[in-house]
N, C-alpha and C positions, 0 to 999 in steps of 0.2 A: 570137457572142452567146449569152448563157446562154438557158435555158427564158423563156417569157412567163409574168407572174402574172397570175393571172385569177382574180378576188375573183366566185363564184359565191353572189347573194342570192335566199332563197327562204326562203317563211313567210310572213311578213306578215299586217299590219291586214287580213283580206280574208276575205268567206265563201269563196275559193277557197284557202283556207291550207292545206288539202291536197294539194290538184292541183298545188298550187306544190312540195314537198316530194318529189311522185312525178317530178314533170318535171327538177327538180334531180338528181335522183338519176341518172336515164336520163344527163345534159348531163357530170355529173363522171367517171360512168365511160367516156361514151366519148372525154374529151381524152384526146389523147393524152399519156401522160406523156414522151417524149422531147421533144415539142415544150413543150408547156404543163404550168405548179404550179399548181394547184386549188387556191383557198383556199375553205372553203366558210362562209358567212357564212348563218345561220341567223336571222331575224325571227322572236320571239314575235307572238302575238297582242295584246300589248300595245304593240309597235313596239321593246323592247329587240335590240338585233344583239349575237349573240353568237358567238364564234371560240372554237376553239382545241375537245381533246378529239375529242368527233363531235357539232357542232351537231344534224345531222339528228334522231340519236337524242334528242336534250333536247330536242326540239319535239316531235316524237312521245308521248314519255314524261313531256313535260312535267316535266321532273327537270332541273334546270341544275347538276347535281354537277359541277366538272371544266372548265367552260365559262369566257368571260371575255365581260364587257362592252366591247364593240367601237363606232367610231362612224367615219365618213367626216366631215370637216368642210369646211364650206362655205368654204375657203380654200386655195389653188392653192398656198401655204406650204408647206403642212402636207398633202403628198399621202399617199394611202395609209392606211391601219388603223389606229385609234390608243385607246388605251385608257385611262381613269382606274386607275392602279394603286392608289391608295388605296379603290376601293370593290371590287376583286379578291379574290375568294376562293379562288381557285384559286394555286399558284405561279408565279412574273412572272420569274424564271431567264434565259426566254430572251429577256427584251424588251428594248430598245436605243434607242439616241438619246433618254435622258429630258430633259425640261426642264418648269422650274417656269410655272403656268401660274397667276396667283392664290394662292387658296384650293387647287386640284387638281394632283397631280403627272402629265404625261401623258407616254406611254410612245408611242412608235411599235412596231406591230403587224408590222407587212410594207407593203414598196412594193407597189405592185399598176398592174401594165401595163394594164390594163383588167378595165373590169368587163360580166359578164355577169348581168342580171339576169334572172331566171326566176321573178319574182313577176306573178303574176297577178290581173288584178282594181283596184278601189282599193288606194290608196296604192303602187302599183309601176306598173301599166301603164295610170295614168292621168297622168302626167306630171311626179307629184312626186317620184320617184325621179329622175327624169332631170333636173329643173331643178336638187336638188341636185348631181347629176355635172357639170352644165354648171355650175355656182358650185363647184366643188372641180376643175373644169381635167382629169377622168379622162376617158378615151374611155370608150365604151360599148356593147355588143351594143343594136339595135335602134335604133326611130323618136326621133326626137327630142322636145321639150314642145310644141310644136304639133302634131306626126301623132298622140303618144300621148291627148292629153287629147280632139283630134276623136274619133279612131276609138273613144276609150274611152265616151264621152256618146253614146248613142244618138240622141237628140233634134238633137244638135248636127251629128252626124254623115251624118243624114236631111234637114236643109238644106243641107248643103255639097252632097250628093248630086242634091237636089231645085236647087239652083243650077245646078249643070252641067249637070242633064238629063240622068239617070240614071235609070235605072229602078227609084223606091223602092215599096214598097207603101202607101195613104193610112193617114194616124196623126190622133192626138190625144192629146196632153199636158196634163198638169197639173199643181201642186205638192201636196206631202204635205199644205200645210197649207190650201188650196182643199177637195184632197178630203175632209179631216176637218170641214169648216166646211160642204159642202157638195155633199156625196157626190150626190144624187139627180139636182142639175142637171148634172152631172159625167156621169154614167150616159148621162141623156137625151140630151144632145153627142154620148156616144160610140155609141149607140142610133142616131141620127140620120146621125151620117155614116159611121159605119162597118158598119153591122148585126153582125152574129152568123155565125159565130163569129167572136172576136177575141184577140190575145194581149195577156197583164198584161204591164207588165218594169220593173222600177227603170231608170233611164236609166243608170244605171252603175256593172255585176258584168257577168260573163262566167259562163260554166261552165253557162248558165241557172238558176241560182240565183233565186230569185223570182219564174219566168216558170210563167205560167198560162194554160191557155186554156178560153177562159169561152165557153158554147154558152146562155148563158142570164141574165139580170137577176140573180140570186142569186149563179150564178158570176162574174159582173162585179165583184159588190162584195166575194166573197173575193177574186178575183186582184187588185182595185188594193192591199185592207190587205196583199196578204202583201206584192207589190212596196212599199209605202211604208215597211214595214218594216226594207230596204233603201239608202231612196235618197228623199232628197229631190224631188225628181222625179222621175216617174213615167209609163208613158205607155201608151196603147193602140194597136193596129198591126190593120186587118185581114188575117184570116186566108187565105192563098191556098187556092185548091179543090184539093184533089187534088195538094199538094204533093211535087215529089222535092227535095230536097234534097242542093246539088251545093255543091263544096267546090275550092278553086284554091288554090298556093298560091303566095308572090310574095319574089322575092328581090332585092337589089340598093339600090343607091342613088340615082341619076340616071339610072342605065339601066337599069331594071327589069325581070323577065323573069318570065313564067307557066308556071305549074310543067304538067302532065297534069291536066285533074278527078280530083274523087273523088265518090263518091256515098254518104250516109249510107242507111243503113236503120233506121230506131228503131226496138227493138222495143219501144215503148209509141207509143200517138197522136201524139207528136214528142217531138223527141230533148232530155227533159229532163235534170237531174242524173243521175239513176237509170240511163237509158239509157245516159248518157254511160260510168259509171264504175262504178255497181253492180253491173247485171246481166249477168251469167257463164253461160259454156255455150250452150246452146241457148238459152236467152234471153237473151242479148248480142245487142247493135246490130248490126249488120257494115257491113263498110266495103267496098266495090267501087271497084276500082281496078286499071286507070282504067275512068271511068264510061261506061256503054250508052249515049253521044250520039253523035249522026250531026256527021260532020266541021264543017259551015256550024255547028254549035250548042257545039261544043268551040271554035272560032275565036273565038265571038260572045263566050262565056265568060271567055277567055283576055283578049281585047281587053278587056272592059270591070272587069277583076279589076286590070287593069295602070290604066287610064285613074282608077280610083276613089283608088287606091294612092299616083298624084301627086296627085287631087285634094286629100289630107293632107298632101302633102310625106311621104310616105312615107321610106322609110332599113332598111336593113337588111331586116328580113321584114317579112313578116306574110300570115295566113290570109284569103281573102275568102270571104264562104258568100252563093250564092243561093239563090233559089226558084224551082222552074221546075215551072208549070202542065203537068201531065200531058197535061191535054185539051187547051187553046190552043196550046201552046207558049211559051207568056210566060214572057218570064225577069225576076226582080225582085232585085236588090241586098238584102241583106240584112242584113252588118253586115261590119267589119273587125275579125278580131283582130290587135294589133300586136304581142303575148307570146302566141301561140298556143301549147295542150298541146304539151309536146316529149320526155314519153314515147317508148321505141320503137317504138308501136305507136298514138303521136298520128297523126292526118290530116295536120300538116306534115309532118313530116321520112318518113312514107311516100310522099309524092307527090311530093318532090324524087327518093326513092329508086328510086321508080318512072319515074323522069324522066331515071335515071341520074348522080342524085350521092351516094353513100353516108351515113349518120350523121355518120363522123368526118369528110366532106370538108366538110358542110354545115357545121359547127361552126367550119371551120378558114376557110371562106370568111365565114362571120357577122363570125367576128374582124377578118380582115383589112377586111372594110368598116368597119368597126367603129374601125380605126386608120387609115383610110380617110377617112374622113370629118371625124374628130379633126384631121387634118392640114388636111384642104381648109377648115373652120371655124377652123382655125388662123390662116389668111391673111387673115380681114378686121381692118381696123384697128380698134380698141378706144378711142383717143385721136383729136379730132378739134383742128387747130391751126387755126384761120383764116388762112390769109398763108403756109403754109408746103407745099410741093410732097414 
């Protein structure tokens, strides 16, 4: 068998169109090239996918010299890369299998064995990436349209949880267009049942992008505009006392497994954008690993990182992050990411590594779940006959 293609996308519609671009970066160079071709598929901010060249660079530089308009189509025909040659500015030499399609002449790009996406945020790790690969017949790295679009909705994500009897922390939501109509009663609600302090958040971005924490009336009403800025929905969570902030990370498909905690340390009041990926040196975040928990409280962790994981139908990875009350000991759920940071130096793939599975092994076990799963969703029937066995 030749090499696997692996159409890696990253960029995207997303206030995390950065983080997407550095994680991608970490994912390509560690396939291996004996086993697996990296095609790397580059998202504008505007949703155009662009191949060929060095996408990364034209999203960065924002300069598409050299690049080609790429698209994946929602037709199991027509798998793999495929390109409008007629709006190509670039030369098309090496492209193959053309045929007339319309008005447009479309070229295939490269077959692609699967795809790894590494977009994070809306439009990639809320499940619209993934509904179109499930409508184009590709397998794919990660959860599926129902674990992505749960874990990615905050709101949505904190009922499932509150369903099962999970330990979330109390919220209050609303929509963009409540709060703008009527901001004060909005306040008073979240005055009322949640006091002070409290965190802002769009219901769905990652990277905390939008997330503010409000110690006061004034603060309340900048952290909802910046979150609604973001997100239609929008929502308030109270804030745990004396918060640590502990990190799992979870792999698998049907039989899921809990990676070692990790332990964040912000170094701002909590670990916003800034923390996350600005601040260098001695004022950089750190990350402890594995975390200062007494065994019974790494077990409690572990078991309830895995139990939340299937609560979404989970698939492939993803990151869980709690809260845990310094003084009480209370541990609270806090959110899944399903495209967690995959830098070398993200909290995933260091606490697999700390757990004993290296970068390239986790990559190479992603995939195979990955065609893993493609296969087992393979088996159900698609056509139903009445009368026929």
């Amino acid at each position: 068998m030749g090499r696997i293609k692996v159409a890696v996308l990253f960029g995207g519609r997303s206030g995390e169109h950065e983080v997407s671009i550095m994680s991608a970066r970490s994912v390509i160079r560690a396939l291996d090239p004996a086993k697996y071709e990296a095609i790397p598929v580059g998202i504008t901010r505007q949703g155009r996918w662009l191949v060929g060249a060095d996408p990364m660079k034209a999203l960065e530089s924002e300069d598409l010299t050299g690049t080609q308009f790429a698209a994946i189509f929602a037709d199991p025909s027509k798998q793999g890369l495929w390109a409008d040659i007629e709006t190509q500015t670039a030369t098309n030499n090496h492209l193959a299998t053309i045929e007339k399609g319309g008005e447009s002449t479309l070229a295939s790009l490269s077959q692609v064995d699967v795809v790894f996406p590494v977009l994070h945020g809306t439009f990639g790790e809320d499940g619209t990436v993934q509904g179109l690969l499930e409508l184009a017949g590709v397998p794919y790295v990660g959860g599926g349209v129902l674990n992505s679009a749960l874990a990615m909705d905050k709101i949505a994500f904190k009922d499932v949880a509150k369903a099962r009897g999970l330990p979330i922390t109390d919220y209050v939501w609303t929509t963009r267009r409540q709060w703008l109509a009527e901001a004060d009663s909005v306040m008073d609600e979240i005055e009322r049942k949640l006091g002070y302090p409290v965190f802002t958040k769009p219901a769905n971005l990652g990277s905390s992008v939008g997330i503010c924490k409000c110690h006061n009336r004034a603060e309340l009403r900048q952290g909802m505009d910046e979150a609604a800025c973001y997100d239609r929905r929008i929502l308030a969570e109270w804030a745990v006392p004396d918060a640590r902030e502990i990190e799992v990370s979870v792999l698998g498909n049907e039989e899921p497994m809990a990676s070692i905690p990790g332990e964040i340390i912000p170094s701002r009041e909590f670990y916003d954008y800034q923390a996350k990926y600005l601040d260098q040196g001695e004022d950089a975040s750190q990350l402890l690993i594995p975390a200062p928990l007494d065994e019974a409280t790494v077990r409690q962790v572990q078991r309830l990182a895995v139990e939340a994981y299937r609560a979404i139908d989970g698939a492939g990875m993803a990151r869980v992050d709690f809260l845990l009350n310094r003084t009480t000991g209370e541990l609270y759920l806090n959110e899944i990411n399903t495209i967690p940071g995959f830098t070398s130096i993200s909290m995933y793939p260091k606490l697999w590594e700390a757990s004993g599975i290296p970068y390239s092994r986790l990559l190479d076990w992603l995939i195979d779940l990955a065609l893993d799963r493609h296969t087992e969703n393979a088996r159900s029937e698609r056509v139903f006959r009445p009368g026929e066995k």
